[in-house]
C-alpha positions as CSV (number, residue, x, y, z in Angstrom):
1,X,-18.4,-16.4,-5.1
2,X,-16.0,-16.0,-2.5
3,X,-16.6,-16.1,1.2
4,X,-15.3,-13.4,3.5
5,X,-15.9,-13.2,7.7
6,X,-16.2,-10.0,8.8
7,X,-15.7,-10.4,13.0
8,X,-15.3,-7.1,14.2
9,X,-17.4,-3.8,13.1
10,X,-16.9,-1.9,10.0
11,X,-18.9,0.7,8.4
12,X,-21.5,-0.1,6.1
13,X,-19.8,1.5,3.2
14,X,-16.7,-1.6,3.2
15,X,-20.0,-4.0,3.9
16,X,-21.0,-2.6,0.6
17,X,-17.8,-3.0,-1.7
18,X,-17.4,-6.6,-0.5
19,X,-20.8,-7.5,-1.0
20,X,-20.4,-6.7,-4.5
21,X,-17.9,-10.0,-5.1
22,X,-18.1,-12.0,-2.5
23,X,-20.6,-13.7,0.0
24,X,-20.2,-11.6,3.0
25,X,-21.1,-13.1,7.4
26,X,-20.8,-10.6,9.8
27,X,-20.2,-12.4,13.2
28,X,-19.1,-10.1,15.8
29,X,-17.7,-11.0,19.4
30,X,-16.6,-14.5,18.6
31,X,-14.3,-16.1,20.5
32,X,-11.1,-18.3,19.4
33,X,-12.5,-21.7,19.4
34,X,-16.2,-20.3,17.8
35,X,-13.6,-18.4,15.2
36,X,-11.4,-21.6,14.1
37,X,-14.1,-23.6,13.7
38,X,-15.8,-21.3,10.9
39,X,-12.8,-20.0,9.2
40,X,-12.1,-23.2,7.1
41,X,-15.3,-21.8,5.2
42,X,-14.0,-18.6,3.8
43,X,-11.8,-17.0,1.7
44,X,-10.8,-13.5,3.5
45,X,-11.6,-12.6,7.0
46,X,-11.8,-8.6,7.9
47,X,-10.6,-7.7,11.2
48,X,-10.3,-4.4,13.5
49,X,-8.1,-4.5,16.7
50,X,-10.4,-6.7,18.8
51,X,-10.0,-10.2,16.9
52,X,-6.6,-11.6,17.6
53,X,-5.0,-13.5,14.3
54,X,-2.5,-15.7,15.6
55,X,-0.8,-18.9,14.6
56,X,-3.1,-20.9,15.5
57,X,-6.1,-19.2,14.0
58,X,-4.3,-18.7,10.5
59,X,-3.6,-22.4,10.8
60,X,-7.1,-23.1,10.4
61,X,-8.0,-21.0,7.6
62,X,-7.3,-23.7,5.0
63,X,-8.8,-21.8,2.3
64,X,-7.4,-18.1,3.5
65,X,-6.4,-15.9,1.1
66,X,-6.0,-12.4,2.6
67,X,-6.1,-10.7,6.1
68,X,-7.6,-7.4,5.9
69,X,-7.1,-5.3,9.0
70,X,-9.5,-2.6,9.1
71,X,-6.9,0.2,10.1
72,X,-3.3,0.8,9.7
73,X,-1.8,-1.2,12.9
74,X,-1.6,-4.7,12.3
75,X,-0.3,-5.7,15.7
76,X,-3.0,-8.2,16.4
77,X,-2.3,-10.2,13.4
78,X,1.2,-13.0,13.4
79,X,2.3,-12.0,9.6
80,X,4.8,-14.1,10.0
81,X,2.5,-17.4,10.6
82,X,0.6,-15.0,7.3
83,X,3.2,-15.2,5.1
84,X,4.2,-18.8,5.6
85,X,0.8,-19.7,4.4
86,X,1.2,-17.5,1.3
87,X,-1.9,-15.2,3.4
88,X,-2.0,-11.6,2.1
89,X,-2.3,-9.0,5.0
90,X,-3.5,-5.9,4.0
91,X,-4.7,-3.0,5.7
92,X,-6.1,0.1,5.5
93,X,-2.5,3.0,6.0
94,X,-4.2,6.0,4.0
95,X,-8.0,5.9,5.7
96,X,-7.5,7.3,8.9
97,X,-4.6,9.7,8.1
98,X,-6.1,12.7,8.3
99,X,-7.8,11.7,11.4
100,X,-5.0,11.1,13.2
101,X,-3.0,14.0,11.8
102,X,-5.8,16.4,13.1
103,X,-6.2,14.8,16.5
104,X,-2.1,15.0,17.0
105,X,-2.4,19.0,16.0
106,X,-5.8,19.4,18.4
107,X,-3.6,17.8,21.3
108,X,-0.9,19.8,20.4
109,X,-2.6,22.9,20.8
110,X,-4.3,21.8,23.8
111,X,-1.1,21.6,25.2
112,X,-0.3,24.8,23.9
113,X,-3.1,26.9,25.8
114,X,-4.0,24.1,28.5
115,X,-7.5,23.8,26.9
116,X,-8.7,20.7,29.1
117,X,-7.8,22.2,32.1
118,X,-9.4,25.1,31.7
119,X,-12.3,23.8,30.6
120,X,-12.6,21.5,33.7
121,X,-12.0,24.6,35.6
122,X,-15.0,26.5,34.3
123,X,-17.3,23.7,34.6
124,X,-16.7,23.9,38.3
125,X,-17.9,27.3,38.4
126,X,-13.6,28.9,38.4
127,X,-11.8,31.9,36.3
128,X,-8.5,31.3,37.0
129,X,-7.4,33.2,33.4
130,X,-3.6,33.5,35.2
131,X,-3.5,29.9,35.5
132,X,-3.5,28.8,32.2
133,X,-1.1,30.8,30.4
134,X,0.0,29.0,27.4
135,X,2.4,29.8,24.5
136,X,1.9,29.8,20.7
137,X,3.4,27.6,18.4
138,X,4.4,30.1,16.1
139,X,8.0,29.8,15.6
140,X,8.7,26.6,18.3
141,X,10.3,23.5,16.9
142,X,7.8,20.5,16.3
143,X,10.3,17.1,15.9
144,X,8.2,14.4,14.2
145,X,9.7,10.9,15.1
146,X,8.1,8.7,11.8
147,X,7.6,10.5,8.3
148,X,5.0,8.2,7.4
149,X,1.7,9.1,5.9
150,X,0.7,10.4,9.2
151,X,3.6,12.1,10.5
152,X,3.9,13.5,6.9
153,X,0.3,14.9,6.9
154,X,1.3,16.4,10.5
155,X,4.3,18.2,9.1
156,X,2.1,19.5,6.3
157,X,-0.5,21.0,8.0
158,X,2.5,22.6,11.4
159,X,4.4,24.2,8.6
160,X,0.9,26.3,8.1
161,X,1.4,27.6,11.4
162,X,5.2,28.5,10.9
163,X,6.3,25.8,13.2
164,X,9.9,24.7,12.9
165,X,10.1,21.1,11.7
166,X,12.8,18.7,12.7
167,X,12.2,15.0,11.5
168,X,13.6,12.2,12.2
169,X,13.2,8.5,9.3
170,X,15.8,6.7,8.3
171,X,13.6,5.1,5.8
172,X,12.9,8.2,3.5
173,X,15.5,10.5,1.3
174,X,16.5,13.9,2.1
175,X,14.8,15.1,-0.9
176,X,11.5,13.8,0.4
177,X,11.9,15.6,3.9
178,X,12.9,19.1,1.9
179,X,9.7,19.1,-0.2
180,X,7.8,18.3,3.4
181,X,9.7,21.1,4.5
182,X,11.2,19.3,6.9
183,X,15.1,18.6,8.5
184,X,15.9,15.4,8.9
185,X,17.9,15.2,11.8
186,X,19.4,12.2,14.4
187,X,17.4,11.4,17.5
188,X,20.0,12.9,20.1
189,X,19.7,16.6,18.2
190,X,16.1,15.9,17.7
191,X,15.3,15.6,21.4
192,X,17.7,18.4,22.4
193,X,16.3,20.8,19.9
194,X,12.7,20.5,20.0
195,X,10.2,22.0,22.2
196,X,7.1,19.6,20.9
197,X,8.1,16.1,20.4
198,X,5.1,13.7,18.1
199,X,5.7,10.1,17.6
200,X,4.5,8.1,14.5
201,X,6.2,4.8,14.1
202,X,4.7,1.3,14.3
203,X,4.9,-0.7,17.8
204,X,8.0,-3.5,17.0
205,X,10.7,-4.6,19.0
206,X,13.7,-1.7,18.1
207,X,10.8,1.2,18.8
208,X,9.2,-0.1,22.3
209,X,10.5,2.2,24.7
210,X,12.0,4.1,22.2
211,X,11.6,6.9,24.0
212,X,12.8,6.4,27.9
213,X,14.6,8.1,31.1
214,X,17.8,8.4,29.0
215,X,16.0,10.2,25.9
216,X,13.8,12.4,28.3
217,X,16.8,13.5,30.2
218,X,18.6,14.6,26.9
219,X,15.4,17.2,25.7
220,X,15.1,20.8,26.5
221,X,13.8,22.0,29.6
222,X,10.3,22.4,29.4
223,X,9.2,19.9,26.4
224,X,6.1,18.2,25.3
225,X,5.4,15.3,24.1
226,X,2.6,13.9,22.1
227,X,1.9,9.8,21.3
228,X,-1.0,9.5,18.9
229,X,0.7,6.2,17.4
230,X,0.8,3.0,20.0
231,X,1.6,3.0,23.3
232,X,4.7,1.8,24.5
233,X,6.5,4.2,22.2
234,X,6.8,6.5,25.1
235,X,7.7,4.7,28.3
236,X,5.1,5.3,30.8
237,X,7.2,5.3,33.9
238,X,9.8,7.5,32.5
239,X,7.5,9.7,31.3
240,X,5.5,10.0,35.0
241,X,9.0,10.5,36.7
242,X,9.9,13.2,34.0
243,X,6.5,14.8,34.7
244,X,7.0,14.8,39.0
245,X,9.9,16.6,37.9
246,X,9.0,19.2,35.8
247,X,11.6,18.2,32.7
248,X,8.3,17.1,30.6
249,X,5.5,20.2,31.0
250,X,3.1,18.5,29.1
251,X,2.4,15.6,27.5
252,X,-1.0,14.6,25.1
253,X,-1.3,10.6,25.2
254,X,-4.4,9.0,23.0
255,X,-2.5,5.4,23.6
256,X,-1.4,3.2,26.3
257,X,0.5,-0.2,27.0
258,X,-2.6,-1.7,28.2
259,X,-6.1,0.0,26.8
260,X,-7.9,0.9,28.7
261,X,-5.1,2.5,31.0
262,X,-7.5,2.5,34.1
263,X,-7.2,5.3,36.8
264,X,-3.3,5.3,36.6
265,X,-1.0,8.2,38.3
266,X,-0.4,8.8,34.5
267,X,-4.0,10.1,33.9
268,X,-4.2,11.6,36.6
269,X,-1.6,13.4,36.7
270,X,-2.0,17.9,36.0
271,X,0.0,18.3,33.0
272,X,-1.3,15.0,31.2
273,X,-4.2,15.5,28.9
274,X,-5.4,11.8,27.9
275,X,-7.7,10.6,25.2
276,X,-9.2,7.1,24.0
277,X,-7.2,5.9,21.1
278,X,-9.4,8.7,19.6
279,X,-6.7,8.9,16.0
280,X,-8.4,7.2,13.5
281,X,-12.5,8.1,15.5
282,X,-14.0,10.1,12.8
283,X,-17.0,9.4,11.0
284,X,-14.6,10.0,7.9
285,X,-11.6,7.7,9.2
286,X,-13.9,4.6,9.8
287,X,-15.6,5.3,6.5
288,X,-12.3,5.6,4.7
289,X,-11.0,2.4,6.5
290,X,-13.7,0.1,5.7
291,X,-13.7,1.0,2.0
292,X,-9.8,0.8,1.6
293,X,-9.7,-2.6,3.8
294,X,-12.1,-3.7,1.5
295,X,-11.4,-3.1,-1.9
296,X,-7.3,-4.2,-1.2
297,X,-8.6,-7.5,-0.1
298,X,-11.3,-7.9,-3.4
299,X,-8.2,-7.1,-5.0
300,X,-6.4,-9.9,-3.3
301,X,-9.0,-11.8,-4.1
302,X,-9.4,-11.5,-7.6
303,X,-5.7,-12.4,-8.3
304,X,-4.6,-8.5,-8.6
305,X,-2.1,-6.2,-6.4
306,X,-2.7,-4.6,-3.4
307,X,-0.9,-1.8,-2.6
308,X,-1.3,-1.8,1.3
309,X,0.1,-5.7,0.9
310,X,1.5,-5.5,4.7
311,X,3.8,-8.5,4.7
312,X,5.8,-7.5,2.2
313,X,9.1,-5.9,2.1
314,X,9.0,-2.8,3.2
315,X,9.0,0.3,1.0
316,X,9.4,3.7,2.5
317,X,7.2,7.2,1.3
318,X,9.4,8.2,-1.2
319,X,9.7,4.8,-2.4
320,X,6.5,3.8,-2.8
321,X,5.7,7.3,-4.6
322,X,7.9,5.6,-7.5
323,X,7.2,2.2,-7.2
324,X,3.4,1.5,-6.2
325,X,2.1,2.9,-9.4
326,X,3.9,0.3,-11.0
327,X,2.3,-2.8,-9.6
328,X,-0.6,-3.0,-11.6
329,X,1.5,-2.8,-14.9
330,X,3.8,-5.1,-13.6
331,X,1.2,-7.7,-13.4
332,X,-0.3,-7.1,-16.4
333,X,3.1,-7.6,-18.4
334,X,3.4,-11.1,-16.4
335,X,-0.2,-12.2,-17.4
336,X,0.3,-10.8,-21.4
337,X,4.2,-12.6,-21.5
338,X,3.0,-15.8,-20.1
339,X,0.0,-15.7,-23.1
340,X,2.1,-14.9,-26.1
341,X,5.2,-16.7,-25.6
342,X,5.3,-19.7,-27.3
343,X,8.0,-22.3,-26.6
344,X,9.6,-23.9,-23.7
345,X,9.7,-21.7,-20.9
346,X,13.8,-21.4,-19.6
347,X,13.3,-17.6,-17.9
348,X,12.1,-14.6,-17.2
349,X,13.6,-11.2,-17.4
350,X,12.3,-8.0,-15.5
351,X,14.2,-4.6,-16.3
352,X,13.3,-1.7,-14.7
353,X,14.4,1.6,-16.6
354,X,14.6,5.2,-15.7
355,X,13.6,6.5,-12.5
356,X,12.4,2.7,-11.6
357,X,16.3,1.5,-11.8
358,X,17.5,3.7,-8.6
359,X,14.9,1.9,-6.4
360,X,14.4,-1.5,-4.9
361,X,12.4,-3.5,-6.8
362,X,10.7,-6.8,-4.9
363,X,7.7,-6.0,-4.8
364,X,7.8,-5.6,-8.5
365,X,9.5,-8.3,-9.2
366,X,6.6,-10.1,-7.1
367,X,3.4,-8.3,-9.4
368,X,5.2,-9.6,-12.6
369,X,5.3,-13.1,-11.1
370,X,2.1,-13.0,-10.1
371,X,0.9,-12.3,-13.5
372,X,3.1,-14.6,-15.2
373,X,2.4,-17.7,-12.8
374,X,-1.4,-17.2,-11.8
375,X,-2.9,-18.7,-15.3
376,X,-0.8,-22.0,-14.2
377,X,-0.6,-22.6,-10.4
378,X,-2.5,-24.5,-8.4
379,X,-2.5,-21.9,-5.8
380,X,-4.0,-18.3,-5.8
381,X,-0.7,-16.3,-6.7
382,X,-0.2,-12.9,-4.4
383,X,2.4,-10.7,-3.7
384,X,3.3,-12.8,-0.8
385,X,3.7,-16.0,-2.2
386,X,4.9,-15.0,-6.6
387,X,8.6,-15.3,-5.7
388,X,8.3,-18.5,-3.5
389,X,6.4,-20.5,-5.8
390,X,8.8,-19.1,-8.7
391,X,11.3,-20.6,-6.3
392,X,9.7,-24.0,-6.0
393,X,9.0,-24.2,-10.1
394,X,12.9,-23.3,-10.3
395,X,11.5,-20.6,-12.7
396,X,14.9,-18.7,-13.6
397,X,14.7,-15.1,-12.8
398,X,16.7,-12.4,-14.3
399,X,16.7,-9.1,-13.2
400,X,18.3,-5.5,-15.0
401,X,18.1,-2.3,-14.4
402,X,18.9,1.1,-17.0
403,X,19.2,4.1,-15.6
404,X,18.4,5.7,-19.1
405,X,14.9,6.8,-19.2
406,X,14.2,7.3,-22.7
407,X,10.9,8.5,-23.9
408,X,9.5,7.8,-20.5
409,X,10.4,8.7,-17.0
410,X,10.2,5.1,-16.0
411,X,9.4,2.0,-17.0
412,X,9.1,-1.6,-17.0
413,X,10.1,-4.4,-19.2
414,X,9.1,-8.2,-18.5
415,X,10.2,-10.7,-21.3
416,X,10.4,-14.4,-21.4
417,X,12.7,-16.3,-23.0
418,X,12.0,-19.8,-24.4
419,X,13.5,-22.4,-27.0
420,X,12.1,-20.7,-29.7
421,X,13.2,-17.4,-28.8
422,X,11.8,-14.6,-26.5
423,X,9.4,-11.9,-26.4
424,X,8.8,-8.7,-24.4
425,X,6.4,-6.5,-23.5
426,X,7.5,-3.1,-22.2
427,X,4.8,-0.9,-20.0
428,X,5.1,2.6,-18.4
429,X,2.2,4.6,-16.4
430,X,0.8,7.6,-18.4
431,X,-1.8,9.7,-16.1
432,X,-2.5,6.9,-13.6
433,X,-2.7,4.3,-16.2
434,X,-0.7,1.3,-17.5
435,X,0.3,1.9,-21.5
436,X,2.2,-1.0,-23.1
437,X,4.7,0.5,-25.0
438,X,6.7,-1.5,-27.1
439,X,6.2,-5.2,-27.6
440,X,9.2,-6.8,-29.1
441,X,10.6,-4.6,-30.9
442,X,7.8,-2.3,-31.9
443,X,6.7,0.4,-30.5
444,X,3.5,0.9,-29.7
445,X,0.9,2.7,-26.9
446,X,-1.7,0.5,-25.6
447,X,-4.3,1.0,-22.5
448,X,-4.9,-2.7,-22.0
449,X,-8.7,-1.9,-21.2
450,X,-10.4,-4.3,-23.9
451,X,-11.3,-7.4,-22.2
452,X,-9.5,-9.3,-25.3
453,X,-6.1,-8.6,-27.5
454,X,-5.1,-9.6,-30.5
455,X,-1.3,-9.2,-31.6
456,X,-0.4,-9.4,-35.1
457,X,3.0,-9.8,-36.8
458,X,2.5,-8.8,-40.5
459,X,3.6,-6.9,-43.7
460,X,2.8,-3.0,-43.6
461,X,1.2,-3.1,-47.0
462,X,-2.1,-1.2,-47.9
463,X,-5.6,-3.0,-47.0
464,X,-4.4,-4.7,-43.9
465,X,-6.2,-3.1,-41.3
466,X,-9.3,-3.2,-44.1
467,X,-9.4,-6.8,-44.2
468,X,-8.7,-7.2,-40.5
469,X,-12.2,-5.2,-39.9
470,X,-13.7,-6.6,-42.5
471,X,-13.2,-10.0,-41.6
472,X,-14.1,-9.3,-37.3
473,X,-17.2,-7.8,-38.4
474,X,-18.3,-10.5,-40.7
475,X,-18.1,-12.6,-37.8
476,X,-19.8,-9.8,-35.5
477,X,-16.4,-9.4,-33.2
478,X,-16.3,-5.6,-32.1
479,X,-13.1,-4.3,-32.7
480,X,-12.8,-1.2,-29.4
481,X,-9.0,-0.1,-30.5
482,X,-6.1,-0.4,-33.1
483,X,-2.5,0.7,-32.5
484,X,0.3,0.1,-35.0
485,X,3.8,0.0,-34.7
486,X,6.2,-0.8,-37.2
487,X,10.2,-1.0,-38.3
488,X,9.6,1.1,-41.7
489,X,6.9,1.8,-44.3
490,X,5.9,-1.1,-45.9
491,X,8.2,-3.2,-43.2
492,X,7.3,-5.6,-40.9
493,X,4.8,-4.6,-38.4
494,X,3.4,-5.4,-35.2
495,X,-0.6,-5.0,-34.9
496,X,-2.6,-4.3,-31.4
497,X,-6.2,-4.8,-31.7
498,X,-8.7,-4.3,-28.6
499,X,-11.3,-6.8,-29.4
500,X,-14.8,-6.6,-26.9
501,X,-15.7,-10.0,-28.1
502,X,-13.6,-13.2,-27.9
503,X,-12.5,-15.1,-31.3
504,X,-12.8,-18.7,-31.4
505,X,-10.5,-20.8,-32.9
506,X,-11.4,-21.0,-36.3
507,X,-12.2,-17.5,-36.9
508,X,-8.4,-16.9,-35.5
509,X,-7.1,-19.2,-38.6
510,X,-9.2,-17.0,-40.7
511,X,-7.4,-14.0,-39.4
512,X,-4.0,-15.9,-40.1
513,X,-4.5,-16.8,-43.0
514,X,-5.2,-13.2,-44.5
515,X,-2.3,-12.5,-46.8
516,X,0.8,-10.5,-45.4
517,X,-0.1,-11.9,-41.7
518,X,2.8,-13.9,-40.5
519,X,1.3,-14.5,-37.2
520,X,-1.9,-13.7,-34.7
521,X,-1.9,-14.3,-30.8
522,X,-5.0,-13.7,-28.6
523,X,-4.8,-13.2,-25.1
524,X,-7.7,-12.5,-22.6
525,X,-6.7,-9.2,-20.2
């Protein structure tokens, strides 16, 4: 079994998931040298925000496979020593979402009607109703800086209160802003316009400070600002001089530069209302978390995609809508190509048709290597490290795109070509499930479920499928499905057969030599 180190807390529930494949050591509040000296014994280690991953840690995980990071911020982890090591870092993007979405929208409406304040006033025995006279929202421009999962589960839930929503992304299409009912708009006009401002970007080197004394100076009178993401994102001097002044009337901070902040002239101050890093604190959230962390890095593990694969190129929302479906079929082509071509390898080909053809592809182009290359390398293939070690085998690798979608919206075709020829398997996604769809030239619609398949080239003449049956079950191999394709009646004709038993050897030269069967492949799923 694998071993995974679990050194910070997760809930029970990701405890669970991992414990089902791997041998699982919680040790909580190590320090670096207690933590290098035991990681050469596992496989995966599962972190929150308190263990810090650098260099020098990753260095010693000699048998390290994947990072999981128990949360979506991944700042305490060096992905870049990560991914020189061929280390998967995944994390958990969808968990807390809601969490954070719902704790942005409770401080916003705190700043709203000054609920804190009021609340502190009461408890001191005050009624001071003229004192806290808020505003609605109703009809007030909300700008959202980040259209991520959070920032789009923000805008979905402000447009409910007919807030008017600027955004601001230059990673996602118009289209996907319009159906989140949102304008996508620059900065400058963002700032000027809005009388709310929320942040939800990642802390990295082009958004620290991203908002400072110039950007404050530019927004309306009057504005409020809200920083549920990572602090630093809002400059915290800039924002205190913007406050004295009366610019900023409000602004709703649940993150800091350095947590905790202390008794700073920032919390203190009247018009701030402060918070814990409280985004992600629901019982919910750090459920969520611990079962997403966990299951992308059994995935890792077991040689299959992860979707939350951090250090990999980056995909934006409307992207990864498209694309992330795909991985799992993507690999799955890879690993059934490598099987049933026969020959010397030259190259590989990976065409992307339909809706799939108008969108970046690497991380694609990674799942199919994977797939392809895990049966023969030495190392555990990822996401991470498929197109290096492609690199280092000189594999050849073509890639095509069609903008023609055919039967399907989209799909994927992965063929390898060899000195005796080629053959290609195409797949698509059909209700959240891969289908092969043709193979060769044949089409076909297979849900490669069966833990063994069998491809047959043969004539279409009558009592084929008869003797096929009657042969398996002779030898008491369960046959689970059967799908035909063929070029005409009575043509050639390519057989699928979903077998739940394996077929040895000579049992498979019984198959071939059943007349009208020009040739049989097995391949294990």
């Amino acid at each position: 079994m694998f071993k995974v180190l679990v050194s910070d807390p997760i809930a029970k529930e990701g405890l669970d998931i991992l414990s089902e494949e791997a041998t699982v050591d919680v040790r909580l509040g190590l320090n670096k040298d207690e933590l290098k000296a035991i990681l050469p014994e596992y496989d995966g280690l599962i972190v929150r925000s308190e263990t810090k991953v650098t260099s020098e840690i990753i260095e010693c995980g000699t048998r390290l496979q994947v990072i999981g990071r128990a949360g979506v911020g991944v700042d305490n982890i060096d992905l870049e020593a990560a991914t020189r090591k061929g280390i998967a870092v995944v994390n958990a993007p969808t968990g807390n979402t809601i969490a954070a979405a719902e704790h942005t929208l409770a401080l916003l409406f705190s700043l709203a009607r000054h609920v804190p304040q009021a609340n502190a006033a009461m408890r001191k025995g005050e009624w001071k109703r003229s004192a806290f006279m808020g505003s609605e929202v109703r009809g007030k421009v909300l700008g959202i800086i980040g259209l991520g999962k959070v920032g789009s589960a923000v805008a979905r839930r402000a447009s409910s209160f007919d807030m008017q929503l600027l955004g601001y992304d230059p990673y996602i299409s118009k289209e996907h802003a319009r159906r989140l009912g949102i304008e996508l708009t620059a900065l400058e006009a963002l700032y000027q316009k809005s009388d709310f401002i929320t942040v939800h970007v990642p802390m990295t080197d082009t958004t620290k400070s991203l908002i400072g004394n110039a950007e404050l100076s530019m927004m309306k009178e009057g504005v409020k600002l809200i920083n549920v993401a990572r602090g630093g994102i809002i400059n915290e001097n800039a924002l205190l001089e913007h406050l004295n002044s009366g610019k900023v009337s409000g602004a709703a901070l649940d993150v800091f530069i350095k947590e905790p902040p202390g008794e700073t002239d920032l919390i203190k101050h009247p018009f701030v209302i402060s918070t814990p890093h409280l985004g992600g604190s629901t019982t919910e959230a750090q459920t969520e978390v611990a079962r997403e962390v966990a299951q992308e890095a059994i995935s890792v593990l077991n040689g299959k995609s992860a979707k939350s694969t951090v250090n990999m190129p980056f995909l934006s929302p409307d992207v990864q809508e498209v694309v992330l479906p795909y991985l799992d079929t993507a690999t799955a082509l890879g690993k059934l190509v490598f099987q049933l071509a026969e020959g010397q390898f030259s190259s590989l080909t990976i065409k992307y048709s339909g809706e799939l053809a108008a969108y970046s592809t690497p991380t694609l182009k990674a799942a199919a290597l994977m797939g392809f290359l895990g049966p023969v390398s030495e190392e555990k293939v990822n996401l991470v490290n498929a197109s290096v070690l492609a690199t280092q085998r000189g594999i050849r690798i073509l890639e095509e795109t069609d903008s023609e979608a055919g039967v399907y919206n989209a799909s994927i075709t992965v063929m390898a070509n060899t000195d005796k020829g080629s053959f290609s398997l195409t797949g698509t996604q059909i209700q959240q499930e891969t289908h092969i769809v043709q193979v060769n030239d044949y089409l076909v619609d297979v849900v490669p479920s069966s833990q063994y398949l069998l491809f047959i080239e043969h004539q279409d003449k009558p009592g084929m499928i008869g003797a096929l049956g009657t042969l398996t079950g002779s030898h008491d191999i369960n046959i689970a499905f059967m799908a035909v394709g063929r070029e005409a009646p009575r043509g050639k004709a390519m057989m699928v057969v979903g077998l739940d038993d394996n077929v040895p050897e000579p049992v498979l030269n019984e198959i071939r030599s059943i007349t009208n069967i020009d040739r049989a492949r097995l391949v294990k799923i």
